[in-house]
SEZABA-199213 format. One line per 2 residues: number of its first residue (from 1); for each residue x, y, z negated of N, C-alpha, C. Coordinates in steps of 0.001 Angstrom, whole numbers. Atoms other than C-alpha are relative to their C-alpha. Layout:
residues N
NUM) X Y Z X Y Z X Y Z  ...
//
This chain:
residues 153
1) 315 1374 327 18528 -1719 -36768 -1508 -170 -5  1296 676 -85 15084 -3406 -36012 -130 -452 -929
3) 603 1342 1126 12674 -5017 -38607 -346 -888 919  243 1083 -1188 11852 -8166 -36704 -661 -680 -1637
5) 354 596 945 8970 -9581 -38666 -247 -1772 532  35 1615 -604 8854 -13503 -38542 -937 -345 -677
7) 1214 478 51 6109 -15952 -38612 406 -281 -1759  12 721 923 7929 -17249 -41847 -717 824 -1636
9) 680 -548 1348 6241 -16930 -45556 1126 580 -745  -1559 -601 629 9631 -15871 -46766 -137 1366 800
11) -211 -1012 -339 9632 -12906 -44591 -997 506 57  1491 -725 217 6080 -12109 -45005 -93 320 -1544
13) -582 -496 1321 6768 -11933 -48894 738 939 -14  -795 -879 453 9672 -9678 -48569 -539 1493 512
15) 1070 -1399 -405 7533 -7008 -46440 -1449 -80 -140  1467 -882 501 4220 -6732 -47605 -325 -652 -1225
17) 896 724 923 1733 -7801 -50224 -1488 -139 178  1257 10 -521 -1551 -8270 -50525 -1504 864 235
19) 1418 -1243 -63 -4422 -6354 -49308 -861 599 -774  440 -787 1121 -5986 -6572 -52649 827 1323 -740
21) -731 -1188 448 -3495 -3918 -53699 -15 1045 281  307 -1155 -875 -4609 -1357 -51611 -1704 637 107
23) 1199 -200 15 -7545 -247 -53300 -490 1639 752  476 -1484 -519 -7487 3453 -51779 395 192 1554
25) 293 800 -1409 -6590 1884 -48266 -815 -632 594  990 894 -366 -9361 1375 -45940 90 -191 1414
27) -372 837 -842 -8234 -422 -43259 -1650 -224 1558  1793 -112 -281 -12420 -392 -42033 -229 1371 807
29) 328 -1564 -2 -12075 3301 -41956 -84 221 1483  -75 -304 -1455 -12489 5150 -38475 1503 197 65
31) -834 -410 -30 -8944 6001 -37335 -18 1222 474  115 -936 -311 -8062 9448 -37491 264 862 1540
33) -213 -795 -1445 -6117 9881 -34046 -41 -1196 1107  735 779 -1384 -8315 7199 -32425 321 -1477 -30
35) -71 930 -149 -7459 3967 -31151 -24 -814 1582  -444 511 -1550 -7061 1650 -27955 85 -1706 -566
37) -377 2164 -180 -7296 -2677 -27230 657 111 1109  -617 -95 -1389 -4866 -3316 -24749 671 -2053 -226
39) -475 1235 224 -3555 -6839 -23885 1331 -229 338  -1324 -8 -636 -195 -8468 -23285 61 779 1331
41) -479 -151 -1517 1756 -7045 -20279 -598 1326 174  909 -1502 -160 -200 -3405 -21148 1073 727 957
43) -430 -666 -163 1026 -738 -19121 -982 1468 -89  -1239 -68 -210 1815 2265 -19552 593 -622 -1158
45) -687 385 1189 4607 706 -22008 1395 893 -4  393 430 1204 5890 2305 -24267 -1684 1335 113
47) 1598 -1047 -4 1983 3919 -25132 753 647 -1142  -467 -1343 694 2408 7596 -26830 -1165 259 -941
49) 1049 -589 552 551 8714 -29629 -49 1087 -731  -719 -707 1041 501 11874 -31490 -495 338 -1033
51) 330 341 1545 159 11858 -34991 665 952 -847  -684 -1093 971 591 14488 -38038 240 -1017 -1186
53) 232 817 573 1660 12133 -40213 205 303 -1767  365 -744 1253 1005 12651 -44054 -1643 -552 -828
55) 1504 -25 359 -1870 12663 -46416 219 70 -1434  -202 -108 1014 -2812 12330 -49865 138 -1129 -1159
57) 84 1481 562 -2248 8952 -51191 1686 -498 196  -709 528 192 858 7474 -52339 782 -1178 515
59) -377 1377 -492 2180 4384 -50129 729 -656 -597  -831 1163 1338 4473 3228 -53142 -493 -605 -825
61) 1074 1273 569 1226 1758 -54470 -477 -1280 351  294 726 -891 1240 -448 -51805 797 -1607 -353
63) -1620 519 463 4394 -2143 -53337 803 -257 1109  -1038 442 -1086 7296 -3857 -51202 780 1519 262
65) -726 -1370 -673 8963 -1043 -48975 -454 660 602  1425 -1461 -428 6148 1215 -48577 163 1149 -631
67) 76 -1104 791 6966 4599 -49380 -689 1304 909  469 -1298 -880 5830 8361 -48193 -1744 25 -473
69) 1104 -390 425 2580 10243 -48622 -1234 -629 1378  502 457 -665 -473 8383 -46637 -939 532 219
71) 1590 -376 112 -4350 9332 -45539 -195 -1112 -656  710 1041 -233 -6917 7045 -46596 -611 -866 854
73) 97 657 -833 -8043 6106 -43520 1118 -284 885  -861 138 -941 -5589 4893 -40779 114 975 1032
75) -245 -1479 -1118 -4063 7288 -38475 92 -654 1381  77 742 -1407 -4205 4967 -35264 -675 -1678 -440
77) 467 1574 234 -6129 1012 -34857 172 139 1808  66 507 -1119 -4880 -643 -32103 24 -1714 84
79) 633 1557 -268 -6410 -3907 -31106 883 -720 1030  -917 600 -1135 -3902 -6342 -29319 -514 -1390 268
81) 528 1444 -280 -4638 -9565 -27457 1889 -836 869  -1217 53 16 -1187 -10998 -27677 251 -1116 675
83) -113 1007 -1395 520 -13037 -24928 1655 -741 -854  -1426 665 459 4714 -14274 -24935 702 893 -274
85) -951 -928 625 6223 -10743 -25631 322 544 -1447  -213 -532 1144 7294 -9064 -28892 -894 809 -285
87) 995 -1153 16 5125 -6218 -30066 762 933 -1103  -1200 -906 1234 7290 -3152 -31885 -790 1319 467
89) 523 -1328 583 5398 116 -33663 1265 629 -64  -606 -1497 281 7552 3173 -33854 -400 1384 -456
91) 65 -1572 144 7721 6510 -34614 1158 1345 -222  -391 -1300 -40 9415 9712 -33736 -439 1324 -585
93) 644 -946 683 9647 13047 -35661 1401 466 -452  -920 -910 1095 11784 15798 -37118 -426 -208 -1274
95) 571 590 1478 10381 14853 -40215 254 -1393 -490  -292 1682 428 11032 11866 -42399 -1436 -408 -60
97) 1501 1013 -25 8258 9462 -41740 250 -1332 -441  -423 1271 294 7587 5999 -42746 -1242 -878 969
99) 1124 493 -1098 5224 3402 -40737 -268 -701 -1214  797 1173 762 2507 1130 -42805 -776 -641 705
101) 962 603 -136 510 -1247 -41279 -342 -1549 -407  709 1202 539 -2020 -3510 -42124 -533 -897 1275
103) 91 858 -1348 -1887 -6505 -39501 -1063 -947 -243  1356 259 -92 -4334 -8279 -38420 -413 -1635 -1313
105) 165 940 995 -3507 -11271 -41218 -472 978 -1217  276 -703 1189 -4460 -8640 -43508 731 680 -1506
107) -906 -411 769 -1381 -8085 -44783 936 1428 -41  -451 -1159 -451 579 -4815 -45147 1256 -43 -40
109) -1635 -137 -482 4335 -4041 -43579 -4 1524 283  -634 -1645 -38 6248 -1014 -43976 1653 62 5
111) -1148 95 -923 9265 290 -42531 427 1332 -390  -947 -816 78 11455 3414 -43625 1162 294 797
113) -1419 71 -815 14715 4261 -41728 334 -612 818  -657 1213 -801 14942 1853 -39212 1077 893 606
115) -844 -583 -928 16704 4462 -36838 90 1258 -520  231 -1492 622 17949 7388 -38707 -1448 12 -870
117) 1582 -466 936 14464 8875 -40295 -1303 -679 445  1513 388 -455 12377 6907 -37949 -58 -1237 -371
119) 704 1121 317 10584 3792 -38938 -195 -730 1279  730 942 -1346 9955 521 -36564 -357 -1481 -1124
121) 518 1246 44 8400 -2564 -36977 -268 -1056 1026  90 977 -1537 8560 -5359 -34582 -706 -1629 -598
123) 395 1659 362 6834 -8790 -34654 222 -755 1293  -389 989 -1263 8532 -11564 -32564 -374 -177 727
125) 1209 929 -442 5425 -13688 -32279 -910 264 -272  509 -755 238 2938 -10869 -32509 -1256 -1053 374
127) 981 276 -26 -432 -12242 -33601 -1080 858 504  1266 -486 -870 -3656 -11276 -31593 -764 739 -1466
129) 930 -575 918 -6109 -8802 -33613 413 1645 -135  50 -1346 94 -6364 -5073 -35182 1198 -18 -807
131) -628 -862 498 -3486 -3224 -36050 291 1192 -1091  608 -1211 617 -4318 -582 -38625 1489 726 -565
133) -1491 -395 483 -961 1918 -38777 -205 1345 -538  319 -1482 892 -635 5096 -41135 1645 -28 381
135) -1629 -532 -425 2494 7246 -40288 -46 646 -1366  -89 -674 1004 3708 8422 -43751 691 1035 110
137) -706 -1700 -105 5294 11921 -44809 828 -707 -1149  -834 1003 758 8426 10576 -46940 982 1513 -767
139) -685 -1140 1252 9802 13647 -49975 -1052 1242 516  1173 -1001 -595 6182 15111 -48806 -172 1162 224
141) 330 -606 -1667 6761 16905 -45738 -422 -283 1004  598 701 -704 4247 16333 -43577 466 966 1431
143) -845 -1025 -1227 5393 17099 -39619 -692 -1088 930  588 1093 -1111 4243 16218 -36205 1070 -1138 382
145) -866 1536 -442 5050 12589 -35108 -703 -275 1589  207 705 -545 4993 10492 -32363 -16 -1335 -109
147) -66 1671 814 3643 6492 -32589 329 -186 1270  -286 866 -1191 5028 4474 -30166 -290 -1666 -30
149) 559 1955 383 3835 688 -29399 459 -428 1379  -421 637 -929 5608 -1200 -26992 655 -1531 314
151) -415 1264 180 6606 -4642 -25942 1381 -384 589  -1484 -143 -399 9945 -3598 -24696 998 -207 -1268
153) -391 -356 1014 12724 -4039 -27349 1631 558 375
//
């Protein structure tokens, strides 16, 4: 099952809160395994990233449905210049992971289980701007991941 986040304030309430809450989240930070701007219609799609995902910060401080162990800085920033497609984060892993990001409204969405252990996040009507995604480690075991970002769904 997909999260499919919608433009509405009702569904922006039920997945995230507000950025002030995330005082040991820095969103600013460099990202640890880099980054990329790509615009609608990117290819290749889906883009691969690989990520240890983990850290030492709590993502259940985050509130909403943010759980798993985080860095402080972001583990990928990807900059999108968003056209008429969807835009959906993933992640793959023998490990339980969780996805967090802080979109470019400045708000933060997080995603547990979408598929089995892996986490997704999709936005319909994906707003233009930075991305900032932390792959969490979830009953902290941290294990290699893969992020996936694609506009396929």
């Amino acid at each position: 099952m997909r999260t499919v986040l919608l433009a509405s304030a009702v569904a922006a309430a039920l997945m995230s809160c507000a950025a002030t809450s995330a005082a040991a989240q820095d969103p600013s930070a460099s990202a640890s395994s880099g980054g990329m701007r790509a615009r609608a219609g990117f290819t290749p799609d889906p883009i691969r990233v690989s990520i240890y995902s983990g850290g030492s910060v709590d993502a259940s401080r985050l509130g909403g449905a943010c759980v798993g162990m985080i860095a402080s800085a972001p583990d990928y920033e990807f900059t999108y210049t968003a056209g008429s497609f969807p835009l959906s984060f993933g992640v793959t892993s023998d490990g339980d992971t969780s996805l967090i990001i802080n979109g470019p409204d400045g708000r933060w969405y997080c995603n547990d289980d979408a598929e089995g252990l892996n986490p997704i996040l999709t936005w319909g009507r994906p707003p233009s701007g930075s991305y900032d995604i932390w792959v969490g480690a979830v009953g902290g075991r941290a294990a290699s991941a893969t992020l996936y970002i694609t506009e396929s769904q």
